[in-house]
Backbone as ProteinMPNN parsed JSONL, in Angstrom:
{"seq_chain_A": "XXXXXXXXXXXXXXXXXXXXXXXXXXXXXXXXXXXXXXXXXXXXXXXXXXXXXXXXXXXXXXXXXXXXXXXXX", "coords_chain_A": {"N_chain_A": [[0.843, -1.175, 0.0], [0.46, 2.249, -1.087], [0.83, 4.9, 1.276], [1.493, 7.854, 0.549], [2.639, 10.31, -1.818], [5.269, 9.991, -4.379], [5.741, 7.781, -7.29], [7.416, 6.748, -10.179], [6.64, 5.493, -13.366], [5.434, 3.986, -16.111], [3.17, 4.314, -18.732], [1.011, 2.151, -20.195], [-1.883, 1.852, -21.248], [-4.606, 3.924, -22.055], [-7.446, 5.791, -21.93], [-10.112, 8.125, -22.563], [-12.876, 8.355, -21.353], [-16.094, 8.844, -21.128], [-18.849, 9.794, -18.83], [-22.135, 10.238, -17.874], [-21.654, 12.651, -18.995], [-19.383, 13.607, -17.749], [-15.529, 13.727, -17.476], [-13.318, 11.197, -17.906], [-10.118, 9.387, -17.476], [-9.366, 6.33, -17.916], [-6.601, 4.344, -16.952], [-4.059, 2.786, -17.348], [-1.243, 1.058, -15.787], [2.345, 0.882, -15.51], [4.964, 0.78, -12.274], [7.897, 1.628, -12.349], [9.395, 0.037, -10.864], [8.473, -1.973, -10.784], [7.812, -3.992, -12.904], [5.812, -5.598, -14.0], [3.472, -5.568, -12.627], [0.597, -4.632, -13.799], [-1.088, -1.649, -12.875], [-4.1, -0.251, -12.104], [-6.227, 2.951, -12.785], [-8.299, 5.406, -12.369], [-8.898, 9.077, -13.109], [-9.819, 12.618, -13.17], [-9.516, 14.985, -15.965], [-8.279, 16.573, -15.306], [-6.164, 16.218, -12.951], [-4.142, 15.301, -14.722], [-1.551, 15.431, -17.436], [-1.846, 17.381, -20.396], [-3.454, 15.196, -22.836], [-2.424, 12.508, -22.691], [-0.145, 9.667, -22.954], [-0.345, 6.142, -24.103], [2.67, 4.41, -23.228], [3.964, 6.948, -22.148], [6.575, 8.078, -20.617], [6.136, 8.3, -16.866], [5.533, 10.596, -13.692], [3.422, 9.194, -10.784], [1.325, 10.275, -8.856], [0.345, 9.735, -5.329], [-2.208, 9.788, -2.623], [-3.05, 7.626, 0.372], [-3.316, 5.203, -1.479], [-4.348, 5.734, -3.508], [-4.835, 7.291, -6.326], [-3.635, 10.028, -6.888], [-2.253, 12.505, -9.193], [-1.195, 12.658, -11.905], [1.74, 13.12, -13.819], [4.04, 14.35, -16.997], [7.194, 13.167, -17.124]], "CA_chain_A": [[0.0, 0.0, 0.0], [1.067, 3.4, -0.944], [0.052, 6.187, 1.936], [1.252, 9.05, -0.247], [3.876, 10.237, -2.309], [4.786, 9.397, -5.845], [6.676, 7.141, -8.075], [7.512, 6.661, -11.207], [5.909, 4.525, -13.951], [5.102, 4.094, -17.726], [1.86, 4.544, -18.979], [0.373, 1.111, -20.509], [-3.142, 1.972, -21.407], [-5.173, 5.399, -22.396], [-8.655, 5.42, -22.528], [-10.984, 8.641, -22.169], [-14.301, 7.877, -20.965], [-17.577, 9.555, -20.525], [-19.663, 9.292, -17.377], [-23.061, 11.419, -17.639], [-21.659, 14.602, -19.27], [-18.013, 14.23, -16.96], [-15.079, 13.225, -18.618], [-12.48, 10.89, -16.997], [-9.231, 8.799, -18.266], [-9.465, 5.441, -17.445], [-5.267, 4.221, -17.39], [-3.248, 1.363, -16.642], [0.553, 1.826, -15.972], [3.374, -0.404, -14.555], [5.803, 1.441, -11.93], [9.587, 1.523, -12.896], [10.655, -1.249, -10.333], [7.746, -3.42, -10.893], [7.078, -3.608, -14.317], [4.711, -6.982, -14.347], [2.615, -5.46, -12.369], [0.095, -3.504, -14.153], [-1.808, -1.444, -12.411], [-4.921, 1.064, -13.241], [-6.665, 4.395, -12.128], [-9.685, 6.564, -13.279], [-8.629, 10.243, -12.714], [-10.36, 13.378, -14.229], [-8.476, 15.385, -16.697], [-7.508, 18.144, -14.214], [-5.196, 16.07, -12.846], [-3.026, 14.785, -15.553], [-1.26, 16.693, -18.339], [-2.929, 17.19, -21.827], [-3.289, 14.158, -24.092], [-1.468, 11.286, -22.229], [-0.886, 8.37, -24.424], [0.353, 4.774, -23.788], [4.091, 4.387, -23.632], [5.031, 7.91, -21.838], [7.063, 8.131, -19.15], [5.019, 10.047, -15.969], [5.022, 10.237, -12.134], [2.211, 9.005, -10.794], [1.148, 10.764, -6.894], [-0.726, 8.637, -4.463], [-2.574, 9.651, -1.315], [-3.765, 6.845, 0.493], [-3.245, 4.314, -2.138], [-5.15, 6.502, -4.479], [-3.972, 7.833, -7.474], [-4.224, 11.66, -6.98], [-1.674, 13.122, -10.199], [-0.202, 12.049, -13.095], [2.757, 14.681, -14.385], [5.028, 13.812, -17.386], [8.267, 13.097, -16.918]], "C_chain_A": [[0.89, 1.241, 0.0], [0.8, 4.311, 0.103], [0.219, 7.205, 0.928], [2.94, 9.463, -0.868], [4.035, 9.826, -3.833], [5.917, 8.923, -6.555], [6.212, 6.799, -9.295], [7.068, 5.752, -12.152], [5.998, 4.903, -15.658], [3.644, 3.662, -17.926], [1.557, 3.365, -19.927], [-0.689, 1.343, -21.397], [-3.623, 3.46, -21.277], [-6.533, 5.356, -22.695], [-9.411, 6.803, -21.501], [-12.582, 8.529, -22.091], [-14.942, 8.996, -20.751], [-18.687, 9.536, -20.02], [-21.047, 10.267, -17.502], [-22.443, 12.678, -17.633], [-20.389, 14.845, -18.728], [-16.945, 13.057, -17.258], [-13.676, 12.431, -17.302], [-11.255, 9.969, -18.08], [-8.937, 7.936, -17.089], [-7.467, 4.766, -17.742], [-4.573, 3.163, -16.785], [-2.017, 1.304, -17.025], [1.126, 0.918, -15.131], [4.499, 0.703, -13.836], [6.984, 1.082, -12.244], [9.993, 0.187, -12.355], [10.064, -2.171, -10.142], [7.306, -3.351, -12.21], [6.16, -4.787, -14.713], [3.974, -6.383, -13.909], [1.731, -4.296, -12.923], [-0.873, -3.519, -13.257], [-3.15, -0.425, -12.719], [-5.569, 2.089, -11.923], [-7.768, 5.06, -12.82], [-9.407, 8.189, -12.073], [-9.339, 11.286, -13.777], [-9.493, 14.359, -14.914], [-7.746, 16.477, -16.2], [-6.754, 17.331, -13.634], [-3.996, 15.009, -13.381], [-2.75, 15.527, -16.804], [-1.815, 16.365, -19.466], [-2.548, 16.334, -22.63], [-2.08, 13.062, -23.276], [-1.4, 10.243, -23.134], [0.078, 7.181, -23.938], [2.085, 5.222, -24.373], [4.986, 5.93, -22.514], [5.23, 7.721, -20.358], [6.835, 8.721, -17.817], [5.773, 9.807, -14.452], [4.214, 10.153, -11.678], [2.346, 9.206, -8.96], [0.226, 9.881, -6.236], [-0.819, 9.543, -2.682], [-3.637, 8.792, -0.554], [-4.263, 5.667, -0.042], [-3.976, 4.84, -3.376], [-4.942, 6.903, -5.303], [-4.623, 9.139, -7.682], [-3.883, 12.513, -8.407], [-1.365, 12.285, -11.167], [0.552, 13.236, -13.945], [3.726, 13.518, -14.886], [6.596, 14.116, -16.788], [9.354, 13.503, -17.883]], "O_chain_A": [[1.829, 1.395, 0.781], [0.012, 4.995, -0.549], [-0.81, 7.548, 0.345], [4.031, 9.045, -0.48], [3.077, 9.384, -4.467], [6.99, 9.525, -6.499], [5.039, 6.579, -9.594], [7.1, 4.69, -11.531], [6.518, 5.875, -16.207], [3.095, 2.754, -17.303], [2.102, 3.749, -20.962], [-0.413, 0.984, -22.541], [-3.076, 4.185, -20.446], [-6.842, 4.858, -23.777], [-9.423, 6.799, -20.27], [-13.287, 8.699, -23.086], [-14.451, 10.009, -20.255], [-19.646, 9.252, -20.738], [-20.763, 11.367, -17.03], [-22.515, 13.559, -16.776], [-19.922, 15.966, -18.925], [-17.21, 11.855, -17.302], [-13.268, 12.932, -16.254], [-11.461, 9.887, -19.291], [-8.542, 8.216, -15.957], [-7.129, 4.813, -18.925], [-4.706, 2.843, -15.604], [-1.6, 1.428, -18.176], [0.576, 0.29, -14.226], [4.99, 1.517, -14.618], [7.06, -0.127, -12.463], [10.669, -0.641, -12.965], [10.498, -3.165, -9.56], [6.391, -2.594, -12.533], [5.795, -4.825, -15.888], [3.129, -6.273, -14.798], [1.997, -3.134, -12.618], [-1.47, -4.493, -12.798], [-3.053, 0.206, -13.771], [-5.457, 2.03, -10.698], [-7.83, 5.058, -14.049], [-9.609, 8.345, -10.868], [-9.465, 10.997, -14.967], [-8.497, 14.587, -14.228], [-6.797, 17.1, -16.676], [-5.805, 18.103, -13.769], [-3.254, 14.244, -12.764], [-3.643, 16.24, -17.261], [-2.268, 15.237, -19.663], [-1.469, 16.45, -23.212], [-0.88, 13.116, -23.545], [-2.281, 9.911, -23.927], [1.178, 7.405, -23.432], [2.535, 5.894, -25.3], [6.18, 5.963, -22.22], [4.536, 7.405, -19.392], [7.431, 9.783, -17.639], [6.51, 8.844, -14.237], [3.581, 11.189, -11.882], [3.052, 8.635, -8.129], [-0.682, 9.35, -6.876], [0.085, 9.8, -1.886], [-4.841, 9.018, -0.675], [-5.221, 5.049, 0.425], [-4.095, 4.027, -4.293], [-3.997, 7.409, -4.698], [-5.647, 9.417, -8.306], [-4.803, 13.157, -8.911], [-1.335, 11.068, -10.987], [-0.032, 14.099, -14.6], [4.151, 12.515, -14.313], [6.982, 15.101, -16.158], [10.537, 13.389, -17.564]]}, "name": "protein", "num_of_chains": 1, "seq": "XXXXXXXXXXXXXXXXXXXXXXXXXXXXXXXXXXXXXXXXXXXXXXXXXXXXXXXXXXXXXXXXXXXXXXXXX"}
C-alpha cells in the first residue's frame, strides 16, 4: 500500500471515458521497479497533463493508495 507520495511509472493503457456529461481517463501503468505489475486508475483530466498516451514516461502521486496526479516526466 502506498500512503502518499509518488513514483515513477510508464503509462500502458489510455482510454478517455464519458460518465453522464463528466469526462475521466481510465489508465493502466506499470511502476519503474515493478514492471509486471500492471496497475490502473480513473482520474479526471484536471489532474493529468494534456493528451497522455500509452508508452510515456510520468510520475504518478498517491494519497492513500489513491492515485491523486499524473505529471510527465
Amino acid at each position: 500500500m502506498i500512503m502518499g507520495g509518488s513514483k515513477p511509472a510508464t503509462l500502458r493503457a489510455v482510454r478517455l471515458i464519458d460518465i453522464h456529461g463528466t469526462r475521466f481517463y481510465d489508465i493502466e501503468y506499470t511502476h519503474d521497479d515493478a514492471p509486471d505489475a500492471v496497475r490502473s486508475a480513473r482520474i479526471g483530466p484536471e489532474s493529468a497533463y494534456d493528451a497522455p498516451q500509452p508508452g510515456d514516461r510520468v510520475t504518478v502521486s498517491y494519497l492513500m493508495n489513491v492515485v491523486t496526479a499524473l505529471a510527465r516526466r
